[in-house]
Structures are given as C-alpha cells and as structure tokens.
C-alpha positions in Angstrom: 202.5 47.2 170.9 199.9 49.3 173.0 196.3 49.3 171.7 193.6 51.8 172.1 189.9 52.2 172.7 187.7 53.4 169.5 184.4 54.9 171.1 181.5 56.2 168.0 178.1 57.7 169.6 175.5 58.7 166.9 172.9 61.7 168.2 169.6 61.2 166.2 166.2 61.9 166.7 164.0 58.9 167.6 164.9 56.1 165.9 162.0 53.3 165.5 162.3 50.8 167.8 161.8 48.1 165.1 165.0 49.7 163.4 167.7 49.2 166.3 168.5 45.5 166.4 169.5 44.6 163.1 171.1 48.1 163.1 173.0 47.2 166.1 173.8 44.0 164.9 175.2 45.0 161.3 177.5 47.8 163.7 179.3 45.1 165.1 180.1 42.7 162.2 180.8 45.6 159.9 183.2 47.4 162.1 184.9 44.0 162.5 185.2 43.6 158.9 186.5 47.1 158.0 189.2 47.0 161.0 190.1 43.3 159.5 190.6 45.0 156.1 192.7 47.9 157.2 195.0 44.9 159.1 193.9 46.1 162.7 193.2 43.2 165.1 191.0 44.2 167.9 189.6 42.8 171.1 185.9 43.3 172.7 183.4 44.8 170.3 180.0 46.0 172.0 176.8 47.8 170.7 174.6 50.0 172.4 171.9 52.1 171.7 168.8 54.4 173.0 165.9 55.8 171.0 168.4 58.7 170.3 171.7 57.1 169.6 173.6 53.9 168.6 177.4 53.2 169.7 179.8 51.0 169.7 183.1 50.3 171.2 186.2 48.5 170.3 188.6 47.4 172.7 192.5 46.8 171.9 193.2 48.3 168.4 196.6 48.7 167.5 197.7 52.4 167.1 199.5 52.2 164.3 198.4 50.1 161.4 201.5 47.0 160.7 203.8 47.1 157.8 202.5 44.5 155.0 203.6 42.8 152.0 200.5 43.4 149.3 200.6 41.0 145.8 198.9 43.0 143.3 197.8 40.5 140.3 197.5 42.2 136.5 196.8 40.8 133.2 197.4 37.0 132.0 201.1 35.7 131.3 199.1 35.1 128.1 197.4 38.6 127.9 201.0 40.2 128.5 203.5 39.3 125.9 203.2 38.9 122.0 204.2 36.1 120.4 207.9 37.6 120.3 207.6 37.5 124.1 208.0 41.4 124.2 205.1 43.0 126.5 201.9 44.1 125.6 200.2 47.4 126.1 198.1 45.3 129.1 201.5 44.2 130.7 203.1 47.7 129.9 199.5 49.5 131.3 199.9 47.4 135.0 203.3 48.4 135.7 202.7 52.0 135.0 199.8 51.5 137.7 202.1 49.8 140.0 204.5 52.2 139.7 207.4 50.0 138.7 208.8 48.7 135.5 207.9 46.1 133.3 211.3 44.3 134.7 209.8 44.0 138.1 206.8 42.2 137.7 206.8 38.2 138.6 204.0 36.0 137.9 202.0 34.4 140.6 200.4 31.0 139.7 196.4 31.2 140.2 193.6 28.5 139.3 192.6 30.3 136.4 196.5 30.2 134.9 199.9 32.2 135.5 199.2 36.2 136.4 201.9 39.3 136.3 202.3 39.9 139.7 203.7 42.4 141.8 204.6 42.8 145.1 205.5 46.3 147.5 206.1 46.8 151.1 203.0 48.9 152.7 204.2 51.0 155.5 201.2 50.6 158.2 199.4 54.4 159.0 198.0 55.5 161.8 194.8 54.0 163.2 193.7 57.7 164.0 194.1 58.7 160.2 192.5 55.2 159.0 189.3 55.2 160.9 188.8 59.2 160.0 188.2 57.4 156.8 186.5 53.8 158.1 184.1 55.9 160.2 181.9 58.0 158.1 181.6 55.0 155.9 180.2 53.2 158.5 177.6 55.4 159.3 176.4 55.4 156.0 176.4 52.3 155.6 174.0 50.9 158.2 170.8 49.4 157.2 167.7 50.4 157.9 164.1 49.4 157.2 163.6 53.0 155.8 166.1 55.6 155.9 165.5 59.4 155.6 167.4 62.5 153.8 166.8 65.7 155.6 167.9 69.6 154.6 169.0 69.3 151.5 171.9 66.8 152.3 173.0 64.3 150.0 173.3 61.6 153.5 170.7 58.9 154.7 170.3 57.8 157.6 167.0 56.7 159.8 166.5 59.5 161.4 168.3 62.8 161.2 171.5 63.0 162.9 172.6 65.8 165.6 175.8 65.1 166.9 178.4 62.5 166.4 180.9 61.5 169.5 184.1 59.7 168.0 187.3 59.2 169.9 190.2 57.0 169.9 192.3 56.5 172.6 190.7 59.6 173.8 191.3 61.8 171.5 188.9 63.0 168.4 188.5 61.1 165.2 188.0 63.9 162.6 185.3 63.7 160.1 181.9 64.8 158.9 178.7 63.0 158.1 176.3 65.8 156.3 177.0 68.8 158.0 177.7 66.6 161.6 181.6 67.3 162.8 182.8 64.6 165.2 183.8 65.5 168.4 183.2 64.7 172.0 179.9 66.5 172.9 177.4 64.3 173.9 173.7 64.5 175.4 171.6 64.1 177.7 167.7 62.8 178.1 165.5 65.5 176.4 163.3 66.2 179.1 165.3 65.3 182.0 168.7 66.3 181.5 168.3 68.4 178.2 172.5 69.2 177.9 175.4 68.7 176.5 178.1 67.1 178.3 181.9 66.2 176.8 182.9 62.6 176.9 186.6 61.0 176.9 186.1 57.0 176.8 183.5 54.6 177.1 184.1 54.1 181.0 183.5 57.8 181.3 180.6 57.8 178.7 178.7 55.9 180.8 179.2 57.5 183.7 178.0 60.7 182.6 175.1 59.2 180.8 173.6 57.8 183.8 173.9 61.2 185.6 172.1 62.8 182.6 169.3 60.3 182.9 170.3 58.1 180.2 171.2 54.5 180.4 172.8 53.4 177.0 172.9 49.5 177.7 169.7 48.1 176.6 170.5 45.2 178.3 170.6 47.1 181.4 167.3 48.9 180.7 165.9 45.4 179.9 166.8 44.2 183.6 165.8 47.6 185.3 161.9 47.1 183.2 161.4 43.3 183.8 162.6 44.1 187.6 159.9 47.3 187.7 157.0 45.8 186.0 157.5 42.7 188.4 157.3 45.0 191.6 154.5 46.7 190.3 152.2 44.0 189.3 152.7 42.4 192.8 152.2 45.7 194.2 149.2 46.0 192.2 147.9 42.2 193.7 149.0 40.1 191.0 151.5 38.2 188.9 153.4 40.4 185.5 151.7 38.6 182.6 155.0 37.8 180.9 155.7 38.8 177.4 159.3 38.9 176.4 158.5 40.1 173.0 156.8 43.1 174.2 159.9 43.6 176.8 162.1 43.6 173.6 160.0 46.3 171.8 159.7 48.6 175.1 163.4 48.9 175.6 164.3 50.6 172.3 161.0 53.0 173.4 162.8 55.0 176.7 166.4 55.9 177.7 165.1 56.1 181.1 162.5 53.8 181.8 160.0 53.4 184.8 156.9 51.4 185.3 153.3 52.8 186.3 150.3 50.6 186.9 146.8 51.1 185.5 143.2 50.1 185.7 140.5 49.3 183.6 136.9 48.5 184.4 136.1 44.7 185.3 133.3 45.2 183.0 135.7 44.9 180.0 136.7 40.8 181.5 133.6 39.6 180.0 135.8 40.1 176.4 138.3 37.0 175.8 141.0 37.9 177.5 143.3 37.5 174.1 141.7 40.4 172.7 142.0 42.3 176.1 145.8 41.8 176.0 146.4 42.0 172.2 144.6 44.9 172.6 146.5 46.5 175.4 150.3 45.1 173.7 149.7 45.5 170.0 148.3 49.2 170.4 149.3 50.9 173.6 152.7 48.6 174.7 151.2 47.6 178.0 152.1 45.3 180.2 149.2 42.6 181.6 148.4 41.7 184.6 146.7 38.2 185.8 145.9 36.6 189.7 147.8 33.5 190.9 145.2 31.4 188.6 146.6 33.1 185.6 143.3 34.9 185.3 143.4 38.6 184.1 143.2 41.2 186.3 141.8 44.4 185.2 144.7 46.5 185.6 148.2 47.2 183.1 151.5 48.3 183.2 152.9 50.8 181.2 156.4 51.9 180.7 157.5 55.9 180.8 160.7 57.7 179.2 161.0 59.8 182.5 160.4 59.8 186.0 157.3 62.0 186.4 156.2 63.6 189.8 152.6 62.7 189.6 152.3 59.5 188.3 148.5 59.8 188.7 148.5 61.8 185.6 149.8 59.8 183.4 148.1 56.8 184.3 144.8 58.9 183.9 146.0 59.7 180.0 147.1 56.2 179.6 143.3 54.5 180.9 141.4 57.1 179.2 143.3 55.9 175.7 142.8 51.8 176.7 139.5 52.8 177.8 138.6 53.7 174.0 140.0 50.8 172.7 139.0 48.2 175.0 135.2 49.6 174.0 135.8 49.4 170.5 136.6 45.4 171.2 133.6 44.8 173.0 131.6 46.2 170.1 133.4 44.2 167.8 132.9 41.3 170.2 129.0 41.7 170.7 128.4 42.8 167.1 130.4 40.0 165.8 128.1 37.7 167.3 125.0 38.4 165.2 126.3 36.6 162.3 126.8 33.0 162.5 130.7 31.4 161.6 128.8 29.2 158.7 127.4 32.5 157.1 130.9 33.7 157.5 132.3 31.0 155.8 129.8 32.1 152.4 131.3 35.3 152.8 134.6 34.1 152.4 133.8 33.5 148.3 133.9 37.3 148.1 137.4 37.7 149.5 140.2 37.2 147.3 142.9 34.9 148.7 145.5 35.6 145.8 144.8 36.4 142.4 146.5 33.8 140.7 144.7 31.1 143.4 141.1 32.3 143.6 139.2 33.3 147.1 139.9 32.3 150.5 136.3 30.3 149.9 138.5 28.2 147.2 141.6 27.3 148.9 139.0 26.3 152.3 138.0 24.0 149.7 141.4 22.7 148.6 142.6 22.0 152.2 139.7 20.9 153.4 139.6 18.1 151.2 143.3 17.6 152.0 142.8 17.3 156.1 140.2 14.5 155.6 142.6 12.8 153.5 145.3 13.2 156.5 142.5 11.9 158.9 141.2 9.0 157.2 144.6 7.9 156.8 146.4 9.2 160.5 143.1 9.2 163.1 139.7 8.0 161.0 138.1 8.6 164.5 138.4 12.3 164.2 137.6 12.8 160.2 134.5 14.4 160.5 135.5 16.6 163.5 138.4 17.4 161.0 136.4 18.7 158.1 134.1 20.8 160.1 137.1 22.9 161.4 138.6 23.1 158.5 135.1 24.0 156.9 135.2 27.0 159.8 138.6 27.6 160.4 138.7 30.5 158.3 135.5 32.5 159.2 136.5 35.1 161.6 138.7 36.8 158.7 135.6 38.4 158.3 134.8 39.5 161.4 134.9 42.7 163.1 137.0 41.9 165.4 139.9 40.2 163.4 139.7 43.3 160.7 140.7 45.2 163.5 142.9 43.1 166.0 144.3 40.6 163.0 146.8 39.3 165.7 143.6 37.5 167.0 142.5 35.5 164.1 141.8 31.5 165.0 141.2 33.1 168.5 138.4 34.6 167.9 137.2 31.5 165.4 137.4 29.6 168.6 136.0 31.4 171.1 132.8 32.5 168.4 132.4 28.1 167.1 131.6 28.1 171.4 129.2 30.8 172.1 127.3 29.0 168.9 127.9 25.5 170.6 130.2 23.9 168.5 132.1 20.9 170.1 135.3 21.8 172.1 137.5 19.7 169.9 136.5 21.3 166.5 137.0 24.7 168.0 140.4 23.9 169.6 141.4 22.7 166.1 140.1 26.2 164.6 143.3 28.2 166.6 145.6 25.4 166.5 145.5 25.4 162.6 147.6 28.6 162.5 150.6 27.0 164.5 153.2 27.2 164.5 153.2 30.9 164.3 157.2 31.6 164.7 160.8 29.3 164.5 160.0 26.8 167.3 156.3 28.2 168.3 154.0 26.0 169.7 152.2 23.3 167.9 149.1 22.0 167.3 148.5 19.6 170.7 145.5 17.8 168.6 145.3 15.5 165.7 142.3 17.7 164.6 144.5 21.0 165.0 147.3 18.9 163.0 146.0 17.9 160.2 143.7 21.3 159.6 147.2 22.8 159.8 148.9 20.7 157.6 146.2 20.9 155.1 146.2 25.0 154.5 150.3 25.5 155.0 150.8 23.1 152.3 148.2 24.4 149.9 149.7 27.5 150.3 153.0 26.0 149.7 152.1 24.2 146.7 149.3 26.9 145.3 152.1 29.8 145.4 154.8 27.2 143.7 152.4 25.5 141.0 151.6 30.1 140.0 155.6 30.6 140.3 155.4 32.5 143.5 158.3 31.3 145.0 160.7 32.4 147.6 163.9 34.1 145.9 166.3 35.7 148.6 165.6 37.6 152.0 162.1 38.1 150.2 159.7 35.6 150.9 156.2 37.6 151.2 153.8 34.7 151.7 156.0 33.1 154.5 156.5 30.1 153.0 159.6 29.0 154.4 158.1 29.0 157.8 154.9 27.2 156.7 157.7 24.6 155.6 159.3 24.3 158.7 156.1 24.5 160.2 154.7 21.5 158.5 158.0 19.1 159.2 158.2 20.4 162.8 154.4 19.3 163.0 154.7 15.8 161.4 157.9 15.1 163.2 156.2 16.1 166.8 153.5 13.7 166.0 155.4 11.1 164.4 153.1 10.6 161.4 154.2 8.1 159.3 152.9 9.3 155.4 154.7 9.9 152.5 155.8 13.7 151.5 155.5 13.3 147.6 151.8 11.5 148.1 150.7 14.6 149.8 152.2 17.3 147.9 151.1 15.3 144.7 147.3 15.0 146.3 147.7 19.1 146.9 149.1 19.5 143.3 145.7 17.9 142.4 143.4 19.7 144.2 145.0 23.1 142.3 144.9 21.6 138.5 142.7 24.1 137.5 145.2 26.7 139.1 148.5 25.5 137.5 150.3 28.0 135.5 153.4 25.7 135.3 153.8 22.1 134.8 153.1 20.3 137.0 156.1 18.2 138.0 158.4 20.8 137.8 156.8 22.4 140.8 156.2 19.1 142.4 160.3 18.7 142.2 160.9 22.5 143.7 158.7 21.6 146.0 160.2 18.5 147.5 163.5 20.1 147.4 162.8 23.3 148.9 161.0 21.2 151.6 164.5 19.5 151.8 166.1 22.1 152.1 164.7 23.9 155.3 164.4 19.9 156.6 168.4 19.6 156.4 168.6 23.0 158.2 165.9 22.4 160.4 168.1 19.6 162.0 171.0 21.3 161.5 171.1 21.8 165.0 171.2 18.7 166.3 173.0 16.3 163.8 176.5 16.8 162.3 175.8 17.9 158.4 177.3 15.0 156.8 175.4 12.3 158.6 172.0 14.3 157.6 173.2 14.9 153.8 174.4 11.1 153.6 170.8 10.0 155.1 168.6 12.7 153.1 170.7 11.3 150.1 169.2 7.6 150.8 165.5 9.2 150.6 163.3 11.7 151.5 159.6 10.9 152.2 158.9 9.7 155.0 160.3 12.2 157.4 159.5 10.3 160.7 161.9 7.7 159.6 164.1 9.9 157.5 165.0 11.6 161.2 165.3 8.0 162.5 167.9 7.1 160.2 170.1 10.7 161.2 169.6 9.8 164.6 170.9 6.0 164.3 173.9 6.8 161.4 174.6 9.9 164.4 174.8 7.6 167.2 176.4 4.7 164.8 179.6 7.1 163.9 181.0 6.3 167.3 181.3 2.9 166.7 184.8 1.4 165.6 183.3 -0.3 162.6 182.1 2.9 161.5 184.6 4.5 159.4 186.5 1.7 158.0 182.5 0.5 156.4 182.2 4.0 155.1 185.3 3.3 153.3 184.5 -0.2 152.3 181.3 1.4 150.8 183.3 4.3 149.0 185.5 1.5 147.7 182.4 -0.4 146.0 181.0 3.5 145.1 183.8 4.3 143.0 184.0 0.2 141.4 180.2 -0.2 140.5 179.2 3.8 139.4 176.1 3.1 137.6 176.2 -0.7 139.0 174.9 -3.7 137.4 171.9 -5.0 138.7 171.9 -9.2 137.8 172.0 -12.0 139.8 175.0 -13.4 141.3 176.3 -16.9 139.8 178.4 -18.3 142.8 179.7 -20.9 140.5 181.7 -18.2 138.6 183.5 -16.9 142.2 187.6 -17.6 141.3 188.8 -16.7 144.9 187.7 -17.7 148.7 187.3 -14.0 149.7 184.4 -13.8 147.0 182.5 -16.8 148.1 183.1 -15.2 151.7 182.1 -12.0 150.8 179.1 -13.6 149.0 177.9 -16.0 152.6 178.2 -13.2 154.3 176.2 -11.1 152.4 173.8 -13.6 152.3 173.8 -14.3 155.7 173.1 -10.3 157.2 170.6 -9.4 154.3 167.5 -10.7 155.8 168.0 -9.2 158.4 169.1 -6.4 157.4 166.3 -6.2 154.9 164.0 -6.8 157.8 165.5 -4.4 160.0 165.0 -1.7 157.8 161.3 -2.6 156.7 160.8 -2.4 160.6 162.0 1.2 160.7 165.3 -0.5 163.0 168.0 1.5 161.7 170.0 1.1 164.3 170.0 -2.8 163.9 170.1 -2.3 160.3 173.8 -0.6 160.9 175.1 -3.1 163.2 174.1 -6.1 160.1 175.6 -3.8 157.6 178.8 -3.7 159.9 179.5 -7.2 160.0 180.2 -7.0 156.3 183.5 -5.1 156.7 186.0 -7.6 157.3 184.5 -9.9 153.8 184.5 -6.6 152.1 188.2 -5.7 153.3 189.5 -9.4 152.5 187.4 -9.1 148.8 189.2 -5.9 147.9 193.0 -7.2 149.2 192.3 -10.4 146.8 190.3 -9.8 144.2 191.0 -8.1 140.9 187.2 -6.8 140.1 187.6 -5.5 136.4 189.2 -9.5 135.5 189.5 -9.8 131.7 186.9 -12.8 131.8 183.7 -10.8 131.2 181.6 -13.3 133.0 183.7 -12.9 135.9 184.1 -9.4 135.9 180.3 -9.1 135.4 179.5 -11.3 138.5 181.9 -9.5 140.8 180.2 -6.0 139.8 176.9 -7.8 140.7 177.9 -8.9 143.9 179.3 -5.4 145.1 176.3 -3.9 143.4 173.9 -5.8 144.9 175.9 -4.8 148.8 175.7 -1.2 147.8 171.9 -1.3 147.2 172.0 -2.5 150.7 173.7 0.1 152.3 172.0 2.3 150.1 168.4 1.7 151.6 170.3 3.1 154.4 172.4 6.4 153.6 174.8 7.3 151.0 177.5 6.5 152.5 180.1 8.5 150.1 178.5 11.7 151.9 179.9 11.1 154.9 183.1 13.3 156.1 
C-alpha cells in the first residue's frame, strides 16, 4: 500500500515563547493518538514552530483507511432478557442502534459478566476525508497556558489565527477553524519577506521558507544562535557566558535570528555580577559576556528577528534600555546597604509567610531550630556558624534589590553578610540554602549550606501538610515536590546517616501551635509522599521492583535505604538469586502473619528441619552483623546460603502437621528466617 505525507502549518500572530514547547509537544502525541484511533499507522512525526506558526508533519500514512472488524458491546445478558428469556426493551433498544436484529447479537464474555455483542465489517475511508475531520479537532485542542477568542468567533486558540496550510500527499485537506479555510498559502517573515507564497510538501515548505527569511526548525535556529553569539563574543574579546536556558527562550523569540554585541559602562562591574546578568537575561534576553578568567566583561549580546543594515542602531536602543536598568540595580545595591541584614531579619515579623503558618520571622524560627538540630547531630563543629545563617538567610527578601530582581535572592544575602563582615562560611551557607533550585540543580557544597537547607524545605514541607496544603495533581503552588526531591538528593549527596521520621516528627513539633490536622496523619502523608518522589527519584537508575522490594523493608534512613537498592540490584545477577526469592515467597505465603516464639529443636520430626534449623543458625550472626554494619551486600551472600536447607525443608516437610506443637515450631522456624530476610527487602516484591 503507498502512504502519503500529512503537512499542517498554523499562521498566528506571535505566540509567547513560554507557550510553544508543551504546545509542540502535545502536537506530536496527539496527532499520534488520533491517527492510531482512525487505524492509520504512520511513520516519522516532527514538530516545528516560529513565533508565528506551529507545524507538524507525518511521514507514511496509509491513503486509504483498512477494512476492520468493530465489537460493539450493549446491555448485560442479565439486563437483556426477562425471566421468560424473551428480550428486553435494553436488548431490543441496542439492536435497533446497531442496525441489526435482535437475532444477530452474540454475547462477548467481559470481567464484569456476559455482554450482547455485536460485530460489523467497517469498510476503511479515505485518509483525505478522515483527517478533514482529525484536523480542526486538533487545532482546538492544543493547550495553552492562556488562550484567546478574537471577532466574535466561538474558537480559542493562543493567539489569533491567519492562515492555515494543510495538505496530504500534496493536495488540500478541506476544513475551517473560525473563519480560517485550509489551503496551501503560506508566509513569509513580516518585515523581511512580508508575502504569501503556496506550498506543496514539507521538502518544498522549507525551501521556500528559508527564501522568505523564515527558518521553521528551532532546532536549526538554536544552532545558527549558539554558533552567532559564540562568534560575536570572541569578536567582542571574550568568551559567550553560556546560558542554555536563555538560548531556549530566545529561539521561540525570532524566525530569523542574528546576533549583535553591546556595551555597557565598566562603571556598572562594581555591582555583583549576578545582578548584572540576571539583570541583562531576566529583563532584556541578553546574552553575557566574561574574559578567559570567567570575569564579566562589560559588554552583551542580543538577538534580532531580522538582519538590519545598521546594526549600530539597534545596539544604541538596546544600551540605552540596559543602561536604565543596570542604574536602577546600582541604586538598589548602594541603598540596600544602609540597613544592616540583622535589622532585616526584624523586618521579616511584618511579612507574612502564609496565612495559615504565620510570618517569614516565624518559620526562620522553626528551621532555625531545626538546622542546629541537624548540626549538633551531622557536624557539631559548625552549629553555631549554622544558626547564624539560618538566623540571616532570609533577610534580603526585604531588600531592594531582591523586590525587584527576586531571581537574586540568597545572592544578594551573601554578597550583603560580606560587605558587613560576616565570615565566608556563614555567607556561603546563606545562597546555598536555596539549592537545589531545579530537577538535578546544584547542591549545597557545605555542611552549613546543607543543613540550613534541609531545615527551611522541610518546614515548608511539613508546615503546608500539618494546614492541609498539599500537592493534588499538576497543581502544586508551594513547590513541594521539588523541595522533596531536593531534600533526599541533598542527604543522599552527603551521605548523612539520620532518621527521616525523627526529623519530620522534630519539624511537626516545632509547628504544634500551627496544626490544623492531627498530627500523625500528616506525619504519615508526609513519609509517604517523601516515598513517593524517593522511589521515582531512583527510578532512573534501579529496576522498579528491586527499589519497591527494598523501600518495602524500611524507609528512614535513606543513605542505607539506597545502599540496600544498590546491593539487592547488583545481587539479582547472581544464580542464587531467584531461586531465594522463591524460597522466601514460599515461607511468605506459609507464615502470613507468622508466629514469633522460639524454636524447640527437640520437636524437629525430619533431618531437613534440623538442617534448615543449623543453618539458620549458623549465617544469622552474621547476617545480623552484616546488616547492623550497613553490609548489604554480605548480608545477601549469608542469606543465599540458606537456599539449598530451605529447598530440601520444603521437598520433606509437611509444615501445617496435625500435631500442633509441631506445626507451631515449624511456623517459628520459617518465621523467624523471613524476619531475616525481611531486615533486608521484601522479597515477594520482586518480579
């Protein structure tokens, strides 16, 4: 069967750029699921998209829909006939829908019971006709942040849409979105190439594009900015500051993008730099620019939409704009300075954190107390270094500076703790505290930093639990699954060894007076929520049933918790392995509950218990040792050398005997070997 190309282009006006990535990735996986559900298989699916269009193309669908057999399930066998057996209006009411008689329909067999059935031949239609019909509903159907009505249409879409290119196999898909007809008319760059110009596939698309001073693969613009902003800089006598974030925001901004370099005046340097550059990135999308020392030059790079004949004047637009907001920093910087961090730190009893949890001032408090606690117990060296961060961590919120460049904030707390002298350590631990700031973002390098951070992420954690504010969803408005991750990523890099519960119970403590529910009902969400983004945090390097089998065995300490994923992991190639997890199943499914008594050898009736009994005895201390010593992996080897005993037990010995006694001490024994293995993982967990 031949197969065609589908080619959509959607004409808006600018789109934001914060709106085109999800968009383009919900394009892709919902045109795949529509062409799945209209039976079309399809080859290479790709997504483009400009500040004035999103496209797609689909490689490889079959012209013609195939023929199909379709089931169509009614009422209940039960629901169908009276107790005569002769149909029922429900069974009577289906057919009629069907289109057949009541003598036609089978039943089909379902989990819920036996179901009427019926089943007709579906002739396949023509791709052409189906995606006149798939289309438009895909259009309307993409998400957006915020989408838009305009005229008085009764569409959305993010911006308002001016033409609509959609062809298969070359030829027209017909359909309207609003008062938008499909066709094959598309356009140019506004400025540059302000036309329309008729398109017949994707190959072609491009092609004319490019010669209309668009480039619709933002991949492609990607490479054509980081390759220009790298010539410039070095043309400018330094080094592109890079900043891949800011590259990803940029190349939704310009369908034909080239690279200019500024200046600003040196005078500005004597600001921290990080306010110089969140100031130029945040604000204005520049580009920075540092020397071979990674020191920052007093220059930028900014991006254009077209190629302009005098560059000179749109650099002079672009300095005299950073030139206004690099002087409102400076103010903030110099003015900022007049008040001291500990009169800052008052001020903070005036600013309300969250209703339900009282002022910033309050939870400073909370977690404050909480860092010592981590400090006397981690690094008692540092515990007084510890609570005079924490005490300060939280003063530039009220600063000028971080009211009006919040990206800054810990920054700026540094850099102000050493203009007033404070020690290097205590303000290192003031910008630290807010990492991690993303999935897999830098962490705090010091203990100090550590355990400030630990501290406020898990009284946030446990503040917006304890009031019910808890995640539910996509929506998760105090960030508290990353402060999660954050907190386990943290502990784990460190490798402190504490217990989870203690600390969230200590935090608990510290909000009494805050509670709104009981107490250990949040402590429970808690743990488990903290489980939860724990089993998915590594997700990504252990197979799932090894970490559910280990989590299963405890969670609290998470240091060893990781330990015991990483040894059952690296223990699963090993010959004994599977025939011990189905030893253990075998005692799982004898002992349920178990029965925790001592073992009366004088009661064993067969050799294979009194071997399975020696060798029990003979691998528990060290097993038992093993384990206290955090050796997992020797723990597994001990617990391995039970599996020929166990094997031999179960081949010879009746474990539910009639003799109660006997019975009894046989259940002992086996439970007494599962608590073993238990201190270990559950082994019934694993796959």
């Amino acid at each position: 069967m031949s197969t065609k190309e589908l080619f959509l282009e959607i004409g808006t006006e600018e789109i934001p750029a914060g709106f085109i990535p999800r968009a383009l990735a919900e394009m892709e996986a919902m045109i795949g699921r529509e062409l799945t559900n209209a039976r079309l298989t399809f080859g290479m699916v790709q997504t483009l998209a400009t500040p004035r269009r999103l496209a797609l193309v689909v490689k490889d669908i079959p012209a013609v829909q195939p023929d199909a057999e379709i089931t169509a399930t009614g009422p209940s066998v039960k629901a169908a006939y009276d107790a005569l057996g002769k149909p029922t209006r429900a069974a009577e009411g289906f057919a009629k829908g069907q289109g057949v008689e009541v003598s036609e329909l089978t039943t089909v067999t379902t989990e819920k019971g036996e179901y009427l059935a019926v089943t007709k031949k579906a002739t396949g239609r023509p791709t052409h006709e189906l995606l006149s019909e798939i289309l438009p509903k895909l259009i309307a159907d993409i998400p957006f942040k915020k989408s838009m009505r305009w005229g008085d249409l009764d569409v959305r879409f993010a911006r308002p849409i001016h033409w609509i290119v959609a062809l298969f196999d070359g030829i027209v898909v017909p359909f309207s979105f609003g008062t938008v007809e499909s066709g094959t008319m598309s356009r140019g760059h506004r400025f540059m190439a302000n036309t329309t110009f008729p398109v017949n596939s994707f190959a072609h698309y491009l092609e004319e594009c490019e010669r209309h001073f668009v480039i619709p693969n933002p991949e492609k613009r990607k490479e054509i900015i980081r390759r220009e902003t790298h010539r410039v800089a070095k043309a400018a006598g330094g080094h592109l500051l890079p900043d891949e974030e800011l590259l990803d925001q940029i190349v939704f901004l310009a369908e034909y993008p080239s690279a200019v370099h500024g200046t600003f005046s040196p005078e500005f340097l004597k600001v921290p730099k990080e306010v110089l550059i969140t100031s130029m990135r945040s604000h204005q999308r520049y580009f920075s620019i540092v020397d071979d020392n990674g020191k920052l030059l007093p220059g930028f790079i900014t991006i254009n939409n077209t190629l302009t004949d005098d560059p000179s004047v749109v650099v002079k637009g672009n300095e005299r704009v950073l030139r206004a907001r690099l002087s409102d920093a400076r103010f903030f910087f110099e003015e900022d300075q007049k008040v001291k961090l500990d009169d800052r730190v008052e001020a903070l009893k005036k600013v309300v954190y969250q209703q339900k949890l009282g002022t910033s001032y309050e939870k400073m408090e909370r977690f404050r107390a909480l860092a010592q606690g981590l400090a006397e117990k981690l690094n008692p060296a540092v515990a007084g270094q510890t609570v005079r961060a924490a005490w300060l961590c939280k003063a530039d919120l009220v600063s000028g500076m971080v009211g009006e460049f919040p990206e800054v904030q810990g920054i700026m707390g540094r850099e102000y703790a050493l203009l007033e002298g404070e020690e290097q350590a205590v303000a290192n631990a003031i910008a630290e505290h807010y990492l991690p700031t993303q999935a897999g973002g830098e962490l705090p390098a010091s203990d100090i930093g550590a355990f400030v951070s630990l501290a406020d992420k898990l009284d946030t954690i446990c503040g917006c639990f304890s009031v019910g504010l808890i995640p539910t969803g996509a929506a998760d408005p105090y960030a508290l699954r990353r402060a999660t991750i954050g907190i386990i990523a943290t502990i784990l890099d460190k490798g402190y060894r504490l217990s989870l519960t203690a600390l969230i119970d200590q935090a608990l403590v510290l909000l009494a007076a805050k509670l709104t529910r009981p107490k250990e009902q949040a402590m429970s969400e808690i743990r488990e929520f903290f489980r939860g983004r724990f089993v998915n945090l590594l997700g990504n390097d252990y197979p799932a049933d090894v970490i559910e089998a280990a989590v299963s065995a405890g969670f609290d300490d998470l240091v060893q918790v990781r330990a015991r994923i990483a040894s059952l992991a690296k223990f699963k190639s090993h010959p004994d392995f599977e025939p011990l997890t189905v030893a253990f199943k075998r005692v799982g499914n004898i002992i349920k509950e178990g029965l925790d008594a001592p073992v009366d050898p004088a009661l064993f009736q067969d050799s294979a218990e009194n071997g399975l009994y020696e060798a029990f005895q003979t691998v528990k201390n060290s097993v038992d040792g093993s384990i206290a010593d955090g050796q997992w992996q020797a723990a597994l080897t001990g617990i391995a050398t039970l599996r020929g005993p166990i094997d031999t037990f179960f081949d010879k010995v009746m474990v539910m005997a009639e003799d109660e006694r006997v019975r009894a001490n046989r259940l002992a024994l086996l439970t007494a070997i599962a608590r073993m293995f238990g201190q270990v993982a559950d082994f019934s967990r694993i796959a």
